[in-house]
C-alpha positions in Angstrom: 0.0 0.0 0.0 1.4 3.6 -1.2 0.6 5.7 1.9 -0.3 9.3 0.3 -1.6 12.4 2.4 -4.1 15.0 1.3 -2.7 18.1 -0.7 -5.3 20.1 2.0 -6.1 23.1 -0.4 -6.7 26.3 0.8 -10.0 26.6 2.7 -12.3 28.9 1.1 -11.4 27.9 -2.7 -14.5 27.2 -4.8 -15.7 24.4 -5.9 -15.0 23.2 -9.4 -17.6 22.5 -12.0 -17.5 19.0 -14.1 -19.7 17.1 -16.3 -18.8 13.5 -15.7 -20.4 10.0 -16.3 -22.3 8.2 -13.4 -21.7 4.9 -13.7 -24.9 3.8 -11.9 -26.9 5.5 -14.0 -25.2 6.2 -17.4 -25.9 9.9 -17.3 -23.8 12.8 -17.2 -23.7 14.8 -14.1 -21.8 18.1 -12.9 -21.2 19.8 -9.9 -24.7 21.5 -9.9 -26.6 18.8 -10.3 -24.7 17.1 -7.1 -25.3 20.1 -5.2 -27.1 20.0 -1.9 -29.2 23.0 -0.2 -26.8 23.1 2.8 -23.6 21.7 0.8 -21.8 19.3 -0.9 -19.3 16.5 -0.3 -16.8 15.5 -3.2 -15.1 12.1 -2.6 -12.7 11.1 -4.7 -12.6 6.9 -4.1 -11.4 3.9 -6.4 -12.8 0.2 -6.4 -9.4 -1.6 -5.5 -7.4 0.3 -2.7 -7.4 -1.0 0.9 -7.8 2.1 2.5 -11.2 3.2 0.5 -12.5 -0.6 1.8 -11.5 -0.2 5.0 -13.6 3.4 5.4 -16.3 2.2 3.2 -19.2 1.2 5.4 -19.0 4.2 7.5 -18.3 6.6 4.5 -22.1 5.0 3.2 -23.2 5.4 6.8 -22.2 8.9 6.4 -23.7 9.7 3.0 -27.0 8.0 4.0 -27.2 9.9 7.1 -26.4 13.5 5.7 -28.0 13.1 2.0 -31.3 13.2 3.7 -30.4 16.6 5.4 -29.5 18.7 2.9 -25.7 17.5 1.8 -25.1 16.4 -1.9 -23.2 14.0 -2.4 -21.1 12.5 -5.2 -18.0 9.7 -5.3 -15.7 10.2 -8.0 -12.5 7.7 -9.3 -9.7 9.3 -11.2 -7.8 6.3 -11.4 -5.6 5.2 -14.8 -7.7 2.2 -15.6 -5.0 1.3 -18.0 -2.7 0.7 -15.3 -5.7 -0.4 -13.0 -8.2 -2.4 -14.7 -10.1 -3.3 -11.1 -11.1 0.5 -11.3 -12.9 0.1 -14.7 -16.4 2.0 -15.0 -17.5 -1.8 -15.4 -16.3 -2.4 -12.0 -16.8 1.0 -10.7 -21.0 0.2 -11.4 -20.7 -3.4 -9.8 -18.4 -2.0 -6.7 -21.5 1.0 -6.1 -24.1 -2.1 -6.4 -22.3 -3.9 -4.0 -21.6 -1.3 -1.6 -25.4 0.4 -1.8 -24.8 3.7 -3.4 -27.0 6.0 -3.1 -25.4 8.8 -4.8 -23.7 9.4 -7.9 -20.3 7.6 -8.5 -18.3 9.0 -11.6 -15.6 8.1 -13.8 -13.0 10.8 -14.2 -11.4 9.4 -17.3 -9.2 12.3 -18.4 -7.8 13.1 -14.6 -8.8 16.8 -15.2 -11.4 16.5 -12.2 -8.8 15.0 -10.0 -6.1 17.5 -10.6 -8.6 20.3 -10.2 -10.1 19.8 -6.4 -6.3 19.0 -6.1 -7.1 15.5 -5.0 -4.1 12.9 -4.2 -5.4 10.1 -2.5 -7.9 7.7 -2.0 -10.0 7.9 -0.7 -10.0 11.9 -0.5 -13.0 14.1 1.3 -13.9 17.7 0.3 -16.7 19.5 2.0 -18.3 22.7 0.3 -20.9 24.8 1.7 -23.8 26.5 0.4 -22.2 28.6 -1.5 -19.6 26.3 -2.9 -16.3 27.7 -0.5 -14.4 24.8 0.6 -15.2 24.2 4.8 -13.4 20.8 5.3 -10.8 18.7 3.6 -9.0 15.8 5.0 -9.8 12.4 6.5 -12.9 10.9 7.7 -11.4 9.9 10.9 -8.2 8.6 12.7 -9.1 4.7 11.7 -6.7 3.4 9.1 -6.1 -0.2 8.0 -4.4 -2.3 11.0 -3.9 0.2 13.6 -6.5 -1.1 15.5 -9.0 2.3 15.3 -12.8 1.8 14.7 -14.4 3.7 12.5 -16.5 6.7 13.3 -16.3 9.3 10.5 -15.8 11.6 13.5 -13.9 14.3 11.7 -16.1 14.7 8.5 -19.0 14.0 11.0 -18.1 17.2 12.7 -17.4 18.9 10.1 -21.1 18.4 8.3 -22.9 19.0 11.8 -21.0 22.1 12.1 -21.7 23.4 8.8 -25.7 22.0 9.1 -26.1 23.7 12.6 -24.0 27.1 11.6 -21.2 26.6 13.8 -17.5 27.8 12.1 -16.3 24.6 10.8 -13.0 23.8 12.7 -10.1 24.4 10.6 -7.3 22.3 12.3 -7.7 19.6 10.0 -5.9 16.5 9.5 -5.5 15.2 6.0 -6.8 11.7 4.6 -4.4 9.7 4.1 -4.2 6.7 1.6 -3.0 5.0 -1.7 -2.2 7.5 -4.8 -4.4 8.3 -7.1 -3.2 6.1 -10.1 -2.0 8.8 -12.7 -2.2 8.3 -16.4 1.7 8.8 -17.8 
């Protein structure tokens, strides 16, 4: 496993648009059409890495739990299925059925998405608010693969209650740490 941190962009930069293929569905969505009243969260995931399957039950817990109040919600894999075949939009449809998506999960073929949230790792959280300013980035808690830490999603968990209940998002952050994002050459 390639242990990669967060690039933990400046706070307050603005979302960036996209018009990318759900593989659930087979439409096109963008940014807008992800959007939620309250905010957005922008998760860039892959179907193979350890640390994504590790976090993935509680990062579904999470999505299923804030969807409902307001928070938009999209999963997005950047991967170089070249290189990566497991992360084919094939797979990427079979790994959303498996795991119970409820949200969009889209297929960044051309890396332009990834490279614009500045997104390194998976899997990657970025919380927007209402107006589309960036109020979290980082992990989803201190749990990692074999140190022994359950899952909670406390960190993004705070960070989504404190932007649902007006409270100044905390801005000691930690960043997510996990495998690279597979870059085309």
């Amino acid at each position: 496993m390639s242990r990669t941190e967060s690039n933990m962009i400046s706070l307050g930069t603005n979302a960036t648009d996209f018009h990318l293929k759900d593989t659930n569905s087979n439409n096109f969505f963008t940014f807008s059409d992800c959007k939620g009243e309250k905010g957005t969260l922008v998760f860039f995931i892959c179907n193979h890495c350890p640390f994504v399957h590790h976090v993935i039950d509680e990062v579904i817990l999470v999505a299923n739990d804030y969807r409902v109040q307001g928070i938009g919600i999209v999963a997005i894999s950047s991967n170089d299925v070249e290189q990566f075949p497991q992360d084919s939009p094939e797979l990427m449809t079979e790994f959303a059925f498996v795991n119970n998506f409820e949200f969009p999960y889209l297929y960044d073929e051309n890396q332009e998405v990834a490279k614009a949230f500045g997104a390194a790792c998976t899997p990657d959280f970025f919380l927007f608010d209402s107006q589309d300013k960036l109020v979290y980035r980082g992990q989803l808690d201190d749990s990692r693969p074999g140190n022994g830490i359950p899952l909670s999603g406390s960190d993004l968990r705070g960070a989504i209650d404190s932007l649902l209940y007006n409270r100044t998002v905390n801005p000691n952050q930690k960043p997510s740490i996990g495998c690279n994002i597979k870059w085309k050459n």
